[in-house]
C-alpha positions as CSV (number, residue, x, y, z in Angstrom):
1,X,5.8,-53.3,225.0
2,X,8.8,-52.6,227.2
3,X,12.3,-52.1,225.4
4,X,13.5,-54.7,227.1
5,X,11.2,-57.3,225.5
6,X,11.7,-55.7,222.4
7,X,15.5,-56.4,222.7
8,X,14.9,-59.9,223.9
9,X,12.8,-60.5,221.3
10,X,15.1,-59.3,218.8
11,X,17.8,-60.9,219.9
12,X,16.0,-64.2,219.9
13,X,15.5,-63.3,216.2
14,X,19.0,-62.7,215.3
15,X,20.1,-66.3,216.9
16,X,17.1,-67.8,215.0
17,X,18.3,-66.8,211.8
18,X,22.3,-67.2,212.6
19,X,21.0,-70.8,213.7
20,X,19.4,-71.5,210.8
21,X,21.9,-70.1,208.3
22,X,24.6,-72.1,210.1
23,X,22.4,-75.5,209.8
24,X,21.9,-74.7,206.1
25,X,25.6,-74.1,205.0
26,X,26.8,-76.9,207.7
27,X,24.3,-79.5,205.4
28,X,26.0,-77.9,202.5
29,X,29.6,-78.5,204.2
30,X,28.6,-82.3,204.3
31,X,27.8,-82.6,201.0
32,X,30.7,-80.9,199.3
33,X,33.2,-83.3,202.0
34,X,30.9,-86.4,200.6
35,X,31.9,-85.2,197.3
36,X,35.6,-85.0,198.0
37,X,35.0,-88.5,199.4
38,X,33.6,-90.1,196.8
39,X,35.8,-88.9,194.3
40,X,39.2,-88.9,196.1
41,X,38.9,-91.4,199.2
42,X,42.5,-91.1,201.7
43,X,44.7,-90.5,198.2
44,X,46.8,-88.1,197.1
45,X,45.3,-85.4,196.0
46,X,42.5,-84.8,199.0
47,X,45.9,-85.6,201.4
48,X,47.8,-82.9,200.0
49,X,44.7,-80.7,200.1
50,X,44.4,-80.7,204.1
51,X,48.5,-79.4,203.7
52,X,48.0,-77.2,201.2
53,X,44.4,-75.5,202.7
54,X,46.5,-74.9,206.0
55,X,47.2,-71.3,205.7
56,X,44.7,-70.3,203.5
57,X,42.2,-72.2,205.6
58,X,43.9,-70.4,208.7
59,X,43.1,-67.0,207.5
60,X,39.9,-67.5,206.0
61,X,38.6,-68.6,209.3
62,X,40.9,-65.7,211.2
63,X,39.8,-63.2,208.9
64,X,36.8,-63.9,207.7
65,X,35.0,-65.6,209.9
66,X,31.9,-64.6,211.6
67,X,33.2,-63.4,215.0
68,X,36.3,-63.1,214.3
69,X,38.6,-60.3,214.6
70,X,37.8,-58.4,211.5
71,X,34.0,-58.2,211.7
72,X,34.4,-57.7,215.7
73,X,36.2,-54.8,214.9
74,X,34.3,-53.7,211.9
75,X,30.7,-54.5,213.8
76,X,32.0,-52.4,217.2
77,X,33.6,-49.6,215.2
78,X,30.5,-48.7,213.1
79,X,28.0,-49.5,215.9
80,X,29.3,-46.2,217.5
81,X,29.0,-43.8,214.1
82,X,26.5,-42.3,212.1
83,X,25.2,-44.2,209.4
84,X,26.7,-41.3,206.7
85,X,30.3,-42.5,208.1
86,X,30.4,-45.9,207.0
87,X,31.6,-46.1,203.9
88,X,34.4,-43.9,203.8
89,X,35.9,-45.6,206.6
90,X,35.1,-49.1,205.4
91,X,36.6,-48.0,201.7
92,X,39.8,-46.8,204.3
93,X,39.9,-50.1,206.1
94,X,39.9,-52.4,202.6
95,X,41.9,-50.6,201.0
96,X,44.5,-51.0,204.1
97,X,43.6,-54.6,204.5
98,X,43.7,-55.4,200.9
99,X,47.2,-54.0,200.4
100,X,48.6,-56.1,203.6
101,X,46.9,-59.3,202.4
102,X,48.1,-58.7,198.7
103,X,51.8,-58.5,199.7
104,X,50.9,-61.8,201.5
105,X,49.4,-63.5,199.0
106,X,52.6,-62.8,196.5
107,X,54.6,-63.9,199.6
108,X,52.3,-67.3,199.8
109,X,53.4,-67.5,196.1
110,X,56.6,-67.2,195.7
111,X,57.8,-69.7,199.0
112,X,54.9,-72.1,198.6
113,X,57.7,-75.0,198.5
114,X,59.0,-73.8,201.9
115,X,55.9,-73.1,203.6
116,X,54.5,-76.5,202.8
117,X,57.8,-78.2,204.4
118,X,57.3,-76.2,206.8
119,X,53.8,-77.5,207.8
120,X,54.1,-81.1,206.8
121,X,58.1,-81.7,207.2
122,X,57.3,-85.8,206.9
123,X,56.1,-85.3,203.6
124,X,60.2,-85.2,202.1
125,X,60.8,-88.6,203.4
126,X,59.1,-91.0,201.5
127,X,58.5,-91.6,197.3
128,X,54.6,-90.9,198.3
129,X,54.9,-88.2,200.3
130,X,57.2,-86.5,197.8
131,X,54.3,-86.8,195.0
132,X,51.8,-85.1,197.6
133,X,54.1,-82.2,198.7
134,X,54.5,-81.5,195.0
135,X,50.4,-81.6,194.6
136,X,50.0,-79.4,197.8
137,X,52.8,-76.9,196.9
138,X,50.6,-76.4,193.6
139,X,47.2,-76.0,195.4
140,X,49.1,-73.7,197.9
141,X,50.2,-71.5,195.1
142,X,46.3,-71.3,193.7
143,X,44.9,-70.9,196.8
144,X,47.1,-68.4,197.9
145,X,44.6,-65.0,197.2
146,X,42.7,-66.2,199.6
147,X,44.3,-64.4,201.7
148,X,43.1,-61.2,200.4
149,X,39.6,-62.5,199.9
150,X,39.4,-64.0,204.3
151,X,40.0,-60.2,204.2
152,X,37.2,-58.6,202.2
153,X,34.7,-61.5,203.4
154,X,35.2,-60.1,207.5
155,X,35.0,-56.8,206.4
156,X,32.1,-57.3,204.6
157,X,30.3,-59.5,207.4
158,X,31.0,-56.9,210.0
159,X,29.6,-54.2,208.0
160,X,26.6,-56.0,206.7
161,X,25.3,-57.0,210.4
162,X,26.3,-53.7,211.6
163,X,23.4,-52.5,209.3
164,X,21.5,-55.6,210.9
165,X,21.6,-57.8,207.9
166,X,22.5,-61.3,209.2
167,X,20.8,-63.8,206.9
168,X,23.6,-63.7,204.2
169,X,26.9,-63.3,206.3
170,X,25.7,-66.5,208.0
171,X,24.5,-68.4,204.6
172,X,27.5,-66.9,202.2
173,X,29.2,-70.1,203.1
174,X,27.0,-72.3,201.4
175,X,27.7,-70.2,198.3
176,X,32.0,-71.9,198.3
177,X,30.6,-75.5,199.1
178,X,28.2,-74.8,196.0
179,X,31.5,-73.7,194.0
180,X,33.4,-76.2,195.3
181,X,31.2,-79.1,194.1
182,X,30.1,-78.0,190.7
183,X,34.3,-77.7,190.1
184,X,34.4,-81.4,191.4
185,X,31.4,-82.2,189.4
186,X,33.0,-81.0,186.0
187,X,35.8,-82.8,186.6
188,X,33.5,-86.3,187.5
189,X,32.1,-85.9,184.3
190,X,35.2,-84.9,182.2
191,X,37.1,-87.7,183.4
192,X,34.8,-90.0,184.3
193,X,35.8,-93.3,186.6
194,X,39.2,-92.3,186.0
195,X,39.1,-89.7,188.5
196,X,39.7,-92.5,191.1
197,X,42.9,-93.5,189.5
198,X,46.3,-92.3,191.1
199,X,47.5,-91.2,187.3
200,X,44.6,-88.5,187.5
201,X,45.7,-87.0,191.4
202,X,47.5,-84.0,190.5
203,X,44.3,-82.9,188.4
204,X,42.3,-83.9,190.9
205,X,44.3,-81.7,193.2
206,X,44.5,-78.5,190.9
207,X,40.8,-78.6,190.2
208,X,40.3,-79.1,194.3
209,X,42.3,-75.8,194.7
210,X,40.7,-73.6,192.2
211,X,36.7,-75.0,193.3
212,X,37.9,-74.0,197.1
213,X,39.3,-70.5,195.6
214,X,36.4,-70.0,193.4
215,X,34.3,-70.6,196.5
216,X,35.9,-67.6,198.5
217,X,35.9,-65.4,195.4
218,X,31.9,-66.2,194.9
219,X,31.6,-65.8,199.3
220,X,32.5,-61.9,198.4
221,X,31.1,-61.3,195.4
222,X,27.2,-62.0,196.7
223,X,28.0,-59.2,199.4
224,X,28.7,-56.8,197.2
225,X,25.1,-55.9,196.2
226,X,24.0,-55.9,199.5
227,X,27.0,-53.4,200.7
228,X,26.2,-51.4,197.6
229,X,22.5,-50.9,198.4
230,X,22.9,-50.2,202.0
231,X,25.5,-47.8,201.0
232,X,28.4,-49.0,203.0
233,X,31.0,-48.3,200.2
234,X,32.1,-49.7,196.9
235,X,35.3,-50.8,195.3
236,X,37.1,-47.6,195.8
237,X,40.5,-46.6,196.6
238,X,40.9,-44.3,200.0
239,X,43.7,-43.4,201.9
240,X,42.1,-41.3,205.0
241,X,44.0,-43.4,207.4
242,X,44.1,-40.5,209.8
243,X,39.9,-40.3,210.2
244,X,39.2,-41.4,214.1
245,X,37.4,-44.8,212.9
246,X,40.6,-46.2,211.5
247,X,42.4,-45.9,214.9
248,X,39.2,-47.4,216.7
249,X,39.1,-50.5,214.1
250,X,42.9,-51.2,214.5
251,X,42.4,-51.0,218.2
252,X,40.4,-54.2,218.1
253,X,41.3,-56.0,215.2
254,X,45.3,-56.5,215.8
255,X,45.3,-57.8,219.1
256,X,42.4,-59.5,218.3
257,X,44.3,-60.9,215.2
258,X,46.8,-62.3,217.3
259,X,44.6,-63.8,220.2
260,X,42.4,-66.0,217.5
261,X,45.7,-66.5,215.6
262,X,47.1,-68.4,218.6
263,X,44.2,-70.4,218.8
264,X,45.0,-71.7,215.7
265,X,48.2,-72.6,215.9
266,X,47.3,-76.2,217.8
267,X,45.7,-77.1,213.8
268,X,49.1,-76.6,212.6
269,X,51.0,-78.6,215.1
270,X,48.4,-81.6,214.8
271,X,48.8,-81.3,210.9
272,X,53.0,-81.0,211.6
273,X,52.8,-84.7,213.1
274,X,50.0,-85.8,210.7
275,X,52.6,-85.5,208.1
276,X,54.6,-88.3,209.2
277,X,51.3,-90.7,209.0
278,X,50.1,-91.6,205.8
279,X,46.2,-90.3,205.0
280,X,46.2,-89.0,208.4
281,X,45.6,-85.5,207.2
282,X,42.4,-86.9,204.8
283,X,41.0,-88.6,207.8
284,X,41.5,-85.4,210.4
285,X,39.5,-83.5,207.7
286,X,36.6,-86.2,207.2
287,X,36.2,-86.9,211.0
288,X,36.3,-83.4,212.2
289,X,33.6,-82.4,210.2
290,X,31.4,-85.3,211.5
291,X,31.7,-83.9,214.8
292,X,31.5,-79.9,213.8
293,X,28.8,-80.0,212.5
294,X,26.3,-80.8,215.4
295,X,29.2,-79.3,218.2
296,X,28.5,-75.9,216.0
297,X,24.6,-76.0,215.7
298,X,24.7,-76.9,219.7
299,X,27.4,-74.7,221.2
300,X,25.1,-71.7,218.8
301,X,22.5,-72.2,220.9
302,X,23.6,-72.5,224.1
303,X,26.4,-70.2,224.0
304,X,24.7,-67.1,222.2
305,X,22.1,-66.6,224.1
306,X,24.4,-67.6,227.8
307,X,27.1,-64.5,226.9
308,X,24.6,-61.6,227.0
309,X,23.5,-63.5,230.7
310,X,27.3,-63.4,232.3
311,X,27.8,-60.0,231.4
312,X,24.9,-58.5,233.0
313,X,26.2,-60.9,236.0
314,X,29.7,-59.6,236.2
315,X,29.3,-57.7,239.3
316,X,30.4,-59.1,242.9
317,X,26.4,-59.2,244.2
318,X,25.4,-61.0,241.3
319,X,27.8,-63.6,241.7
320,X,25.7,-66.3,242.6
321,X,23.0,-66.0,240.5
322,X,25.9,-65.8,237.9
323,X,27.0,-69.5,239.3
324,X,23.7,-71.1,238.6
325,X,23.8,-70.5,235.4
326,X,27.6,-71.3,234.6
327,X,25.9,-74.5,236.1
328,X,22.9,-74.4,234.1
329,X,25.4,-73.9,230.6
330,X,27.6,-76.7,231.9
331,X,24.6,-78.9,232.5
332,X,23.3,-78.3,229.3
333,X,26.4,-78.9,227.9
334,X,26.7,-82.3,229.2
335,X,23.2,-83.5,228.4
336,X,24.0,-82.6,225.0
337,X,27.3,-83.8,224.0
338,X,27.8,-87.1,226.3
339,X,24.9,-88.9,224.7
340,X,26.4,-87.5,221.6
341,X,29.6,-88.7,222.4
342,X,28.5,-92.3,223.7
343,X,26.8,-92.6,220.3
344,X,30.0,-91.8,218.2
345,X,32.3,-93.7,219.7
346,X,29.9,-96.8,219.6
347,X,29.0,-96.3,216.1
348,X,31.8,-94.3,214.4
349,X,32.4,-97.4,211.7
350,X,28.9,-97.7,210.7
351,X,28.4,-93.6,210.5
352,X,31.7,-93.3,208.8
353,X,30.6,-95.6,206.4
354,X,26.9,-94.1,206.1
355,X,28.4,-90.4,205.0
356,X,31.6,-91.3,203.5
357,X,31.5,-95.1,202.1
358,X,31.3,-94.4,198.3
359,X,33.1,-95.1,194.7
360,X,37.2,-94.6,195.9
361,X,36.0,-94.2,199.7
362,X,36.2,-97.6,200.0
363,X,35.9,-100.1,203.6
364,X,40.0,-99.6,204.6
365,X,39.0,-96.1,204.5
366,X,36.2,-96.0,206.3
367,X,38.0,-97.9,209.1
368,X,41.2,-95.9,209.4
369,X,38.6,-92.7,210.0
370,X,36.5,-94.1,212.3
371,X,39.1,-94.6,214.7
372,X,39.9,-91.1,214.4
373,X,35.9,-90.5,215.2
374,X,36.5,-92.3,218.2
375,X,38.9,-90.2,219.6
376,X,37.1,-87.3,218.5
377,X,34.1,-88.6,220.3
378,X,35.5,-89.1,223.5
379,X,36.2,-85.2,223.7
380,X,32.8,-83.5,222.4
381,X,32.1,-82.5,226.2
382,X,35.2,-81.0,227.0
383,X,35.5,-79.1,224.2
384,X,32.1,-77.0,224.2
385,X,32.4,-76.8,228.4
386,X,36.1,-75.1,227.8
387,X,34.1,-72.7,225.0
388,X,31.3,-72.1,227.7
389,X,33.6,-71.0,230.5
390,X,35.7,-69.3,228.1
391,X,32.5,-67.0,227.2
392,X,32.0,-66.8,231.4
393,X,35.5,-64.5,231.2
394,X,34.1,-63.0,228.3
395,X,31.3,-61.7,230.3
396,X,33.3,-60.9,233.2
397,X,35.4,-58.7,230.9
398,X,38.2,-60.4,231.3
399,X,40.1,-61.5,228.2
400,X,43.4,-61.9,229.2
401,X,43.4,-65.0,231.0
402,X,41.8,-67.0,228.2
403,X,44.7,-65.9,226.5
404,X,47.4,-67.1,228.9
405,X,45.5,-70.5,229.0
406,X,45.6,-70.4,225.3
407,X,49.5,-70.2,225.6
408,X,50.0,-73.1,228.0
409,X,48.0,-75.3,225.4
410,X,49.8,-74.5,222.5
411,X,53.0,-76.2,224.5
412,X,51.0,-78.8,226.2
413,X,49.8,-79.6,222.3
414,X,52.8,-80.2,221.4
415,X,54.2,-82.1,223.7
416,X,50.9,-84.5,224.3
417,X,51.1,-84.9,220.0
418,X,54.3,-86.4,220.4
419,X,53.9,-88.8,223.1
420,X,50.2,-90.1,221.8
421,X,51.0,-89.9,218.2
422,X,53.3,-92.9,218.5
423,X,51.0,-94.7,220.9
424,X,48.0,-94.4,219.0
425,X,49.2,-93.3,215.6
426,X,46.5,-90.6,214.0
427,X,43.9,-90.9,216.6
428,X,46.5,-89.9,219.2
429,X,47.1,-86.7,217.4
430,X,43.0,-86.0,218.6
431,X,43.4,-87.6,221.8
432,X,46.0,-85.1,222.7
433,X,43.3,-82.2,221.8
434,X,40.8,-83.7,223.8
435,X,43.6,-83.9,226.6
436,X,44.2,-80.0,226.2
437,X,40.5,-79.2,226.6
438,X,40.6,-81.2,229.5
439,X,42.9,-79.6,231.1
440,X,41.9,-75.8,229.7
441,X,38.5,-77.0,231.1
442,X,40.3,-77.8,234.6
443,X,41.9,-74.6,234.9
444,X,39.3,-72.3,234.5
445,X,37.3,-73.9,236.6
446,X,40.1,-73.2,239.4
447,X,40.4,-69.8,238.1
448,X,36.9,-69.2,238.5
449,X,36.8,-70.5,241.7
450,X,39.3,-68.1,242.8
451,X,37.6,-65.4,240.8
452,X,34.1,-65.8,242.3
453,X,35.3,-66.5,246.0
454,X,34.5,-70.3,245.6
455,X,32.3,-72.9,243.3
456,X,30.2,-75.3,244.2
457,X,32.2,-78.3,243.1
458,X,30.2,-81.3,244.9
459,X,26.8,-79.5,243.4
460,X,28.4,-79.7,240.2
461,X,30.5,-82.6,240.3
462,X,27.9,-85.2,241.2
463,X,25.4,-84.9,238.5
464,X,28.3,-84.4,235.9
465,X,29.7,-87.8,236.7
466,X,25.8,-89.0,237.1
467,X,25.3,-88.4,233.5
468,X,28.7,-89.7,232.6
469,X,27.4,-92.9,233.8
470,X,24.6,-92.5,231.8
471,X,26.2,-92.0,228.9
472,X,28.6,-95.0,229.3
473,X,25.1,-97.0,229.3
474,X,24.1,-95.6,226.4
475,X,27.2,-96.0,224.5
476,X,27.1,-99.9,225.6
477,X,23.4,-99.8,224.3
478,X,24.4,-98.6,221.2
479,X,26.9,-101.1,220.7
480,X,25.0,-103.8,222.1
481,X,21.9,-103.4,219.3
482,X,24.4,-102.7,216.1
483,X,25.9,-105.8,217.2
484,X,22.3,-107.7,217.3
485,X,21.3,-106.0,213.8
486,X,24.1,-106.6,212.0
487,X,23.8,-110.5,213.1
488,X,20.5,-110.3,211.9
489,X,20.7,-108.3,208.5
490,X,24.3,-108.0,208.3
491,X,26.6,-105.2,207.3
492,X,26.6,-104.6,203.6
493,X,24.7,-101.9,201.9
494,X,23.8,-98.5,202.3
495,X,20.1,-98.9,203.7
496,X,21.1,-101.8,205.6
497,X,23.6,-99.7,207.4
498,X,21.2,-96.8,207.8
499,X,18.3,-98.9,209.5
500,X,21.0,-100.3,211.7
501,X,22.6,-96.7,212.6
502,X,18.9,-95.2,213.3
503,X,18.0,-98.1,215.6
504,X,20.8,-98.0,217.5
505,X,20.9,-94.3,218.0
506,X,17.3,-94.3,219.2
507,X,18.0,-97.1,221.5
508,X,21.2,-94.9,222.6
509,X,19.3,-91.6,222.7
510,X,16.4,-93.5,224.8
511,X,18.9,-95.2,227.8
512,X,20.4,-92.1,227.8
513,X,17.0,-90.1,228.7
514,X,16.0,-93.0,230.9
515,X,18.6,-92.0,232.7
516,X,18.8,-88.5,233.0
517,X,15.0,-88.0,234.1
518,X,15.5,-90.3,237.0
519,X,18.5,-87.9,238.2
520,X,15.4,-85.4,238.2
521,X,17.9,-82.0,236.9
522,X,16.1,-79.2,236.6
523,X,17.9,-78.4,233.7
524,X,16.4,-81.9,231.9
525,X,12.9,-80.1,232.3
526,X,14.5,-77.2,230.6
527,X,16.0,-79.2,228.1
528,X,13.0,-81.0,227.6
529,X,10.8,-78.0,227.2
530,X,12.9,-76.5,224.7
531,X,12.9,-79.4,222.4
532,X,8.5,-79.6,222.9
533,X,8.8,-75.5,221.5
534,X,10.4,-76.5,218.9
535,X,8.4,-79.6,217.4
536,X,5.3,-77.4,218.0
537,X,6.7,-75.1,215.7
């Protein structure tokens, strides 16, 4: 067996189990948001949560996410030393991090009140949005060591698949949803149905903060053993900041820092105008996690395994061959997420009402975050097609011009917020994010055509708009039969609703197929094959 085959193969092993980790603590993500549904509805105390879980949300996702800057760094840093080296450098690089994030933390403390104002200004104006600021400036002031923890947790995932342990970096996840919803459940039980009632919200709220804290606290902790037994450090104290690794990890992890941190700065502005619209922050939360959770499972498994293909491309010969298969990613991307999308916007109520529709989730609820699943629908393409050709720089090695792109959105954000926010109220506030992909999308395609001495646009073009026909169809399909089944068996109750919502989708799913076979894509056979593999399996 050649090493290349034993690479491939491994690498198709890796993605295997990153896949199915992520499905795993994705189902797990639902379950704990259902909870938080269920108990809490639009009201106070899950509002203020989306305010409060801003910042500490921010960094646990800057810092301790999976690809992010502190296991990039970590991973490339330890991928070029001896395994003897690792842990003093990784006891160096904690005990740096921890004492930065620790003087954050205190600062998160100490100007919670601020900070919150500062994210969700509307808040001060109104009797209702005083009593939520209050909640989140409390659940900010709990959550606020979560800072140090993002920390730990991207130093630990970085140094755990650097010794080609993957299975619990990806999973650890599962282990705050877990936390968070036994918290919740204590509290259901403790208080009973009065958990629904607006007297109870501030409880509701401070048990919400310390489930989500306990969560990143437990994320850590089931590391640990693993770091330990690898020996990759322990909980020491170590001030060698002048050993070569230090200077290598900083190298990638501060710019780094900053590039994702800019990324996230369109969140905050979305959540700055969501303040001035009741609920709007609840039903951000609830939609956007409808449509994460299959846009992460797909964009895993067509970006991971597209990267490691444009940067063996990245050289001037190669550039067509690397064109065919920006196509072949873009393709894929569209025959993914349009159905996808038709489906969603056609049936956002009824889904909605499927995950969500329970105890103080109630129908006004289900409606007011519906709409903002339609607007979230309506971008699903755009937004993994910017990631792909985001990855195509990647693999060209060039990383500063996502980065300038990145800048123009955060202005164009802002500006699209306010003008569709008071068209459209909350949904607007999505609408303009699925504007700024749009756009992003737009201009890297320019770029690239530059880049690569031309693209084939009409190539392209003509079967993307083919299948956005098709998709329109299928949408109108999906609508057309919910319409017909709920004539027939109405709209009430929970298996009702499901038989309708599975029907439909098939139907959906099915004109959309129709369709895309009789374009004859050589990317559908692809497609196709892919899904036989896997239901042989």
């Amino acid at each position: 067996m050649s090493g290349s085959q034993k690479t491939t193969r491994s690498l198709v092993s890796i993605a295997t189990v990153v896949a199915a980790a992520t499905l795993i603590s994705k189902v797990f993500g639902l379950v704990r948001q259902q909870v938080m549904a269920a108990l809490f509805g639009v009201g106070a105390a899950i509002d203020a949560y989306n305010y409060a879980y801003v910042i500490p949300g921010f960094l646990l996702i800057l810092l301790g996410g999976i690809n992010g800057p502190f296991h990039s760094a970590i991973v490339s840093a330890l991928a070029k030393r001896d395994r003897s080296e690792a842990a003093p450098l990784i006891e160096t690089i904690t005990t740096l991090v921890s004492g930065v994030l620790l003087l954050i933390t205190v600062f998160m403390v100490v100007f919670a009140s601020p900070l919150i104002d500062l994210v969700a200004p509307g808040l001060s104006q109104t009797p209702e949005g005083l009593e939520i600021r209050a909640i989140a400036i409390q659940q900010l002031q709990i959550m606020a060591p979560m800072a140090l923890f993002a920390g730990l947790i991207g130093i630990g995932f970085g140094t755990l698949n650097a010794a080609d342990m993957y299975w619990l970096p990806s999973i650890s996840p599962l282990f705050s949803s877990v936390a968070l919803i036994g918290s919740l459940g204590i509290l259901a039980v403790y208080l009973g149905p009065k958990i629904t009632t607006p007297e109870y919200a501030l409880l509701g709220g401070i048990v919400l903060a310390v489930g989500t804290l306990a969560g990143a606290v437990l994320q850590w902790l089931v590391q640990l053993p693993a770091m330990w037994k690898s020996k990759l450090g322990r909980l020491r104290l170590r001030f060698n900041l002048k050993q070569p690794g230090v200077k290598d990890v900083m190298r990638v992890m501060l710019p780094a820092t900053f590039s994702s941190g800019m990324l996230q700065i369109n969140v905050y502005t979305d959540l700055f105008f969501a303040s001035y619209i009741p609920q709007a922050a609840a039903a951000l939360a609830y939609s956007g996690l409808l449509v994460q959770t299959p846009l992460g499972i797909i964009s895993n498994v067509i970006l991971v395994p597209f990267l490691p293909i444009f940067s063996r491309l990245r050289e001037p010969a190669d550039w067509p061959e690397l064109k065919n298969r920006i196509r072949q990613a873009l393709m894929l991307t569209a025959l993914t997420m349009l159905p996808l999308s038709a489906i969603i916007v056609a049936l956002a109520l009824p889904i909605v009402r499927v995950v969500y529709e329970r105890f103080a989730f109630d129908l006004a609820a289900s409606q007011f975050v519906a709409s903002v699943l339609m607007a979230y629908g309506v971008g699903m393409f755009v937004y993994l097609g910017r990631d792909v050709l985001v990855r195509v720089f990647y693999g060209l090695g060039d990383g500063e011009t996502p980065f300038r792109v990145s800048m123009v959105n955060i202005v164009l954000n802002a500006v699209l917020d306010f003008l569709l926010v008071q068209a459209f109220g909350a949904p607007g506030l999505v609408l303009a994010t699925v504007g700024v992909n749009l756009v992003s999308m737009l201009m890297f395609l320019v770029l690239l055509d530059r880049k690569l001495n031309g693209l084939p646009w009409r190539e392209w073009g003509f079967p993307l708009l083919g299948l956005t026909v098709g998709s329109v169809f299928a949408g109108l399909a999906c609508w057309g039969t919910i319409w017909g089944t709920q004539n027939l068996l109405g709209s009430e109750g929970f298996l009702v609703l499901l038989i309708e919502l599975c029907l439909a989708t098939t139907v959906g799913f099915a004109v959309f197929a129709t369709f895309a076979m009789q374009m004859k894509l050589p990317e559908v056979d692809l497609l196709m094959s892919k899904v036989r593999q896997r239901i042989s399996r």
